[in-house]
C-alpha positions as CSV (number, residue, x, y, z in Angstrom):
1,X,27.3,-2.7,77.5
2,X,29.9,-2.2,74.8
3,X,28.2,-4.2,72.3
4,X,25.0,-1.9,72.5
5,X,27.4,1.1,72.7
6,X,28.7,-0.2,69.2
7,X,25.6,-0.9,68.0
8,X,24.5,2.4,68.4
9,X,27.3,3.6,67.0
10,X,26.8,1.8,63.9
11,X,22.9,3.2,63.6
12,X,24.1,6.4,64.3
13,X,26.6,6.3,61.3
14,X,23.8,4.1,59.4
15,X,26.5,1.4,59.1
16,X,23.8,-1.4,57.6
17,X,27.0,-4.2,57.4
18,X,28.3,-3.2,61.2
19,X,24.5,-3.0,62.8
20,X,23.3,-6.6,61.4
21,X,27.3,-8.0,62.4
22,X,26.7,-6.4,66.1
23,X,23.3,-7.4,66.5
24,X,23.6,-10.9,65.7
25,X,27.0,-10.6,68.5
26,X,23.8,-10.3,70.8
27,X,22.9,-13.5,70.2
28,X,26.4,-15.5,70.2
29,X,27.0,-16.7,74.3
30,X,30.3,-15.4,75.3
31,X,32.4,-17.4,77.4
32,X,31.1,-16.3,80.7
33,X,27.1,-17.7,79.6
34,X,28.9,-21.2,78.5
35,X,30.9,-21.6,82.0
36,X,27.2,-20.6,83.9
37,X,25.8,-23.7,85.1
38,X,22.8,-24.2,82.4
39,X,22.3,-27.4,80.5
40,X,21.3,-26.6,77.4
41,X,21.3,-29.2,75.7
42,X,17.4,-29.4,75.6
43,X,16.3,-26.1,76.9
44,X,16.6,-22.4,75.7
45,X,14.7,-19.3,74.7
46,X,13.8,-17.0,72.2
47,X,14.8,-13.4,72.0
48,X,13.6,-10.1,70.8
49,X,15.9,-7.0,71.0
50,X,15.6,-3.0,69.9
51,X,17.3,-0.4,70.1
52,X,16.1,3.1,68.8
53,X,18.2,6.2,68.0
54,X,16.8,9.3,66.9
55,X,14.5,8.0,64.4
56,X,15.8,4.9,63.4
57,X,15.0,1.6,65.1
58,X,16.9,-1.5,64.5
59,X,15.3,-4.8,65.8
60,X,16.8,-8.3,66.4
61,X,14.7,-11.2,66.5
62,X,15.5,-15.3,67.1
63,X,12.2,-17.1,67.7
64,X,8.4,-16.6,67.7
65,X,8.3,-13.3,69.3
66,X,6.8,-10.4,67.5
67,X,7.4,-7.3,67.8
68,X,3.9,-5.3,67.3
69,X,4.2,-0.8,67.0
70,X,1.6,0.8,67.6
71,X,1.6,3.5,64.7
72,X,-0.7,6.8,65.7
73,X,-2.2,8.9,62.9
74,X,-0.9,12.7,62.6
75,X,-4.0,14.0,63.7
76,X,-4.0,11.8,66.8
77,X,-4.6,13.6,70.0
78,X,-2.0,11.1,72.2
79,X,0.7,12.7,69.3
80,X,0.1,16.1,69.6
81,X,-0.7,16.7,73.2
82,X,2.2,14.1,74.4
83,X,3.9,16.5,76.4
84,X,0.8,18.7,77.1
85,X,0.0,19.2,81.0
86,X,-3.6,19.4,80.0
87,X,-5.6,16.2,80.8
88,X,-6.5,14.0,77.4
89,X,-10.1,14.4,76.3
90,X,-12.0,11.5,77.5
91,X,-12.9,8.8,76.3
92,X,-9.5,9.4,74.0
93,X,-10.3,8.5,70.0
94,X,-7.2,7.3,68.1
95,X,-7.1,7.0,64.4
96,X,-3.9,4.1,64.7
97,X,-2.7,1.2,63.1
98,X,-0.6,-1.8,64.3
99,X,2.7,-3.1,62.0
100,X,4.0,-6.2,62.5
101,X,7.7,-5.8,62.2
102,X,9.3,-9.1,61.9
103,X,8.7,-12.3,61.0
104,X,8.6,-15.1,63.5
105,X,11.1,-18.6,63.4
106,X,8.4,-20.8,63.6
107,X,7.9,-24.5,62.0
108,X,5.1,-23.5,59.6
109,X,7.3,-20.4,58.1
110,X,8.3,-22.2,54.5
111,X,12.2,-20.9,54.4
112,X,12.3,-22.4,58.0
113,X,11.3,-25.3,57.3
114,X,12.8,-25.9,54.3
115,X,16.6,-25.2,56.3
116,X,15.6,-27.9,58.7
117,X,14.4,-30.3,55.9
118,X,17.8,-29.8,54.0
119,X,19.7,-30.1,57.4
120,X,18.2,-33.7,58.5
121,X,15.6,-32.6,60.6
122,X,11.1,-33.0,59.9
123,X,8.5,-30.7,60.6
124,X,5.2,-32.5,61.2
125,X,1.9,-31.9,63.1
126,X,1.1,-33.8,66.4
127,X,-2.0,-35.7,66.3
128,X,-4.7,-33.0,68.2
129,X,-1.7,-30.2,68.4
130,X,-2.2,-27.5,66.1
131,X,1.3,-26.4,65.6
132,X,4.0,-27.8,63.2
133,X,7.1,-28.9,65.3
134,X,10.7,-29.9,64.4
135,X,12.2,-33.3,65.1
136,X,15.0,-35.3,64.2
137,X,13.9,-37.8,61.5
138,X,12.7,-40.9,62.9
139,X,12.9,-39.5,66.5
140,X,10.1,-38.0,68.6
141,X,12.6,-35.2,70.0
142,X,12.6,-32.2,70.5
143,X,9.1,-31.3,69.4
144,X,10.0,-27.5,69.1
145,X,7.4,-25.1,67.4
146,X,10.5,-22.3,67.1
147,X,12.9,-23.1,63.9
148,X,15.6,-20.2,65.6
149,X,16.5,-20.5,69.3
150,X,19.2,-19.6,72.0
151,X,20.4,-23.5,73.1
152,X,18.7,-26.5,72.1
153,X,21.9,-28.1,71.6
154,X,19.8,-31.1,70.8
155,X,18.3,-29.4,68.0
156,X,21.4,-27.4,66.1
157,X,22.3,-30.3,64.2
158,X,19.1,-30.5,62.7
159,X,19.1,-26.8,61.2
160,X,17.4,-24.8,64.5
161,X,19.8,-21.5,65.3
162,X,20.6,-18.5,66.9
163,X,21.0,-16.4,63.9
164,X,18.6,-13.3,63.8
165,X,17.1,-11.6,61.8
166,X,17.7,-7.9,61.6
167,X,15.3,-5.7,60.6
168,X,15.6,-1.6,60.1
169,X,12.5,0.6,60.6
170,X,12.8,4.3,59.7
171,X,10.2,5.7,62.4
172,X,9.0,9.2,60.6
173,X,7.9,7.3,57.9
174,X,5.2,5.5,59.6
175,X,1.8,6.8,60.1
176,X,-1.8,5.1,60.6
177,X,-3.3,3.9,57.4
178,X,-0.4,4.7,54.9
């Protein structure tokens, strides 16, 4: 709890240095996660994380999630009667748009593959698999499509992390087609 509180302390004050330190905190395991009985050493996750205050919205991202926003036009009826009692008109027409806001970890991303070439590791296709994975050179393990992970001890050696990226949206200037 106190790392969120201090994280929205930081967008709050518009801190960019202290948000992206805190952030990336989220992703670090704290003693407690490395005493839980978990093996790690070939298994883990990936992990999105927001948090929005006022109109700013800070996101955190290690992995192949992405994070989609859905981005309504000014004139859209779902904006301006949000808090209306009145039914929406049916059927409801949007004018919207959808933003991708981060960019996913992924083998076939070139700056994440190039970190794991340079670190020892090789990003090749399976025969009949369409995705890229990473290996260690010579090896057939651990076959991971993600280049940024939580564990996957196995893998660290060879370049894949936990480090996020952190990206900062301002929300008011979005709208549908701009």
């Amino acid at each position: 709890v106190k790392i969120f509180e201090s994280a929205h302390a930081a967008v709050v004050a518009s801190d960019d240095a202290q948000v992206n330190l805190t952030t990336k905190k989220w992703f670090v395991p704290t003693p407690d996660d490395k005493a839980a009985f978990i093996d790690a050493t070939s298994s883990g996750c990936c992990a999105i994380v927001g948090i929005v205050v006022n109109d700013q919205m800070v996101l955190a991202n290690c992995g192949d999630a992405a994070a989609k926003l859905l981005i309504p036009s000014s004139s859209d009826p779902l904006r301006v009667r949000y808090n209306d009692a009145a039914p929406l008109p049916k059927p409801l027409r949007t004018r919207c748009s959808i933003a991708t806001i981060n960019t996913q970890h992924i083998a076939s991303n070139r700056e994440e593959s190039d970190r794991i070439s340079n670190l020892g590791g090789v990003c090749f296709q399976l025969s009949g698999d369409p995705c890229l994975r990473v290996f260690v050179a010579g090896r057939v393990f651990p076959g991971l499509t993600v280049s940024r992970s939580l564990g996957d001890i196995v893998a660290k050696e060879i370049g894949v992390i936990p480090t996020p990226d952190v990206y900062w949206v301002k929300l008011s200037n979005l709208e549908a087609g701009a």
